[in-house]
C-alpha positions, 0 to 999 in steps of 0.5 A: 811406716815402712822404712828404705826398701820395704816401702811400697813405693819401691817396688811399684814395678817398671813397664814391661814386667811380667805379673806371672813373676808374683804367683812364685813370689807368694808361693814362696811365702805360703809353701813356708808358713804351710809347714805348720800343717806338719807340726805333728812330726815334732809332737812324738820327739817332744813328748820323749824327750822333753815332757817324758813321763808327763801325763799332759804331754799330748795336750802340751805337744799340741799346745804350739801348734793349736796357738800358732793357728789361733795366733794367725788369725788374731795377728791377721785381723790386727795386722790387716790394715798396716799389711796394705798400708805399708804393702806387700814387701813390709808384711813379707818380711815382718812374716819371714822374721816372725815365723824364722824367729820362732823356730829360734827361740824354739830351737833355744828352749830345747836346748836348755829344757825350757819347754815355754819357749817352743810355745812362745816361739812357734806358738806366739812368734811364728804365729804372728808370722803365719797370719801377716804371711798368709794375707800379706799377698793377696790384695797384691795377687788381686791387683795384678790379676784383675781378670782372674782374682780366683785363680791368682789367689788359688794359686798362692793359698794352694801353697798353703795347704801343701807346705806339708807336703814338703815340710812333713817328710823333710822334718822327718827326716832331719829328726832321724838324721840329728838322732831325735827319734828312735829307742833314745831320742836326744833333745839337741836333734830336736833343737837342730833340726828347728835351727835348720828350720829357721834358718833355711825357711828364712833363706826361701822365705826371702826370695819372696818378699825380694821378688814381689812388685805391685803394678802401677796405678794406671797398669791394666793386662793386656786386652783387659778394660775395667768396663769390659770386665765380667759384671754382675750384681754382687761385683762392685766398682765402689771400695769399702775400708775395712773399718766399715767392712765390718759393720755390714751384714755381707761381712758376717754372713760371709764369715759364718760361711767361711766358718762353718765351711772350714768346721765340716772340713776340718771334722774329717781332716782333723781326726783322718786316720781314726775315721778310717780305721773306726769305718773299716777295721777289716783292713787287717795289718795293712790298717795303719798304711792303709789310714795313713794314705788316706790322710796323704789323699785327703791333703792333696784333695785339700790342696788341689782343691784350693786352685782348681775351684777358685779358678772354677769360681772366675768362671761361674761366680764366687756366689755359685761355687759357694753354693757347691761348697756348702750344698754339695758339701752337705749331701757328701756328708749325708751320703757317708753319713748314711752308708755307713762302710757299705762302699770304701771308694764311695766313701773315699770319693766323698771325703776328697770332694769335701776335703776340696770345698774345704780348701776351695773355701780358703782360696776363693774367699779373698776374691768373693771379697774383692767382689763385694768391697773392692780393692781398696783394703781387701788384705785387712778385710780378709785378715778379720774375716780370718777369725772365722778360721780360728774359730772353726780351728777350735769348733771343728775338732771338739764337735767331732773328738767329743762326740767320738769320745762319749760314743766309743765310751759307750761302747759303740763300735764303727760309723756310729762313733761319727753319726751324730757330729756328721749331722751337726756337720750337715746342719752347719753346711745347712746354715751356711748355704742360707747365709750364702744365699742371703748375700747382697751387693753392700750399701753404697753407705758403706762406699768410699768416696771415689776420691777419698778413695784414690787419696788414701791409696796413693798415701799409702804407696808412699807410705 
């Protein structure tokens, strides 16, 4: 039960207030937790202060980062039902406390040499603060946005996908200034700079979770009647709980979808810049500037794409822009898989297009959720749906790392290191498209009765 302010009750918005206020409110949320794409800015600092001399210092450096991205999806699903319970500021602020907490005792176990408590901190803590912060806006964003749920959530999980952006440069720069990089990096930078982070992630993260408001039962936008509302045969007007959610085939289709989609995107933005290099090694000495723009294009296709087709998918359906995804997607990863490093802009178009299906997948998932089991529980849904995510965290990676590895053992050279892992990936994409394409409206079995329905949602606001 949420408690005084934190109720939803509370902050059921008055008339007249503006719905273009909760896209900064969630984006203040997203753009915080989305520093977990940086990590790697700590991993160097670590391993030479820290864990010098210890040869399974890039394992434990990694540690953190690879715990917190399981932890999301392990406290998304876990958590999903009392984030839309208890609403929208409840999980705000839990997620603040969580995720500043952990770069607390991060910061304490730097300095006093305790290495387990970085990985309790950000690993654990600020892991349970990612996955509530990462769902905590969404069935709210959908409410308000009603006649564009797309681009609602678009606009808030694109602030996920860029915290890095403004996190990776930041971090870096603090780890300078605090002398934690260099020919004798000090440890206590290390613990400063992670008490800034907390403290000043706190700080911004509260401007959310004051801010957010959800609109009144009977709020609709301007202009905009529910039976006006575009139609079609996988938009319900039913509601299914998350409980019930789970046990229909449309919720595990959707998850192999989302699961294989974030696998193909991930093989290429995971291991970015030794692709790169492996595909065009004549780059000479501009090589590593060369694969670190690469990297830097492939996050802002991540990001731009997390908006621009989730606002695509208001206009030509969420079955559609998944059909883009995973078709289009596969042919992308034929093309480069077959040309080889014939063409460097081909190549360079192609990955930022899949880089872009990788994050329009994250952003237009929430809303091809709302289509097919309504508002009622969307957030909790979305939170077990989310376990497909970490699951791809981890498949991903080890398709495409062990490949490379017992290729470049064998002494091949260039794009053959990849041939193998992009088929795997084309046929992931592959399995994912019949899945997407196996999709119906869900059985009106699975339904909440209309009043029931209304009951339990009118609990929960005074919750």
């Amino acid at each position: 039960m949420a408690g005084g302010f934190l109720q939803r009750e509370r902050i059921v918005a008055p008339p007249g207030w503006s719905r273009w206020l909760v896209p900064p409110a969630a984006l203040s949320i997203h753009l915080a937790i989305g520093q977990a794409y940086a990590w790697s800015v700590f991993k160097t600092p670590l391993a030479s202060t820290m864990l010098e001399g210890n040869p399974a210092a890039g394992t434990l450096t990694a540690l953190p980062f690879t715990l917190g991205i399981v932890m999301l999806g392990v406290s998304a699903a876990v958590f999903g039902t009392a984030v839309d319970r208890n609403g929208p500021r409840w999980a705000m602020f839990i997620a603040t406390v969580c995720f500043s907490t952990g770069f607390l005792v991060s910061a304490l176990g730097v300095a006093i040499g305790q290495y387990w408590l970085v990985i309790l901190g950000y690993g654990v803590i600020g892991g349970i603060g990612l996955g509530i912060g990462y769902i905590s806006p969404v069935s709210t964003l959908i409410k308000w946005f009603p006649d564009r749920p797309g681009m609602a959530t678009g606009l808030a999980i694109m602030g996920f996908g860029g915290g890095a952006l403004i996190a990776s440069p930041w971090s870096a720069s603090m780890l300078s200034g605090f002398g934690a990089t260099g020919d004798d990096p000090q440890a206590s930078g290390i613990a400063l700079a992670f008490l800034v982070h907390g403290i000043v992630y706190a700080i911004f993260m509260t401007v959310g979770w004051l801010l957010i408001r959800v609109p009144a039962d009977d709020w609709r936008p301007a202009g905009w009647h529910p039976e006006q509302a575009k139609s079609g045969s996988l938009i319900t007007t039913a509601n299914v709980s998350a409980n019930n959610a789970i046990r229909t085939p449309q919720f595990w289709l959707l998850w192999v979808v989302l699961c294989f989609n974030v696998t193909a995107g991930i093989g290429i933005l995971e291991r970015a810049a030794p692709i790169f290099r492996d595909y065009f090694p004549d780059a000479g000495t501009e090589i590593v500037a060369a694969a670190a723009g690469f990297v830097a294009i492939l996050s802002l296709a991540n990001m731009s794409g997390r908006f621009i087709w989730s606002s695509t998918s208001d206009l030509i359906g969420r079955k559609n822009i998944y059909r883009v995804y995973l078709g289009v997607g596969a042919l992308l990863y034929l093309l480069i898989t077959l040309m080889g490093n014939g063409n460097q802009a081909l190549f360079l178009i192609a990955s930022m297009l899949i880089l872009s299906f990788y994050g329009g997948g994250f952003a237009t998932v929430p809303a091809y959720l709302r289509d097919l089991f309504g508002t009622y529980q969307v957030g909790a849904i979305h939170g077990r749906l989310l376990t497909a995510w970490s699951t791809a965290g981890v498949l991903g990676p080890v398709i495409v790392n062990a490949i490379a590895d017992t290729q470049i053992a064998a002494g091949v050279e260039g794009p053959g290191r990849y041939t193998l892992a992009f088929w795997i990936m084309i046929g992931l994409l592959v399995v994912g498209f019949v899945c997407n394409e196996l999709i119906r409206p869900v059985h009106k079995k699975y339904h909440e009765p209309a009043s029931g329905a209304a009951t339990t949602r009118t609990g929960a606001q005074a919750a």
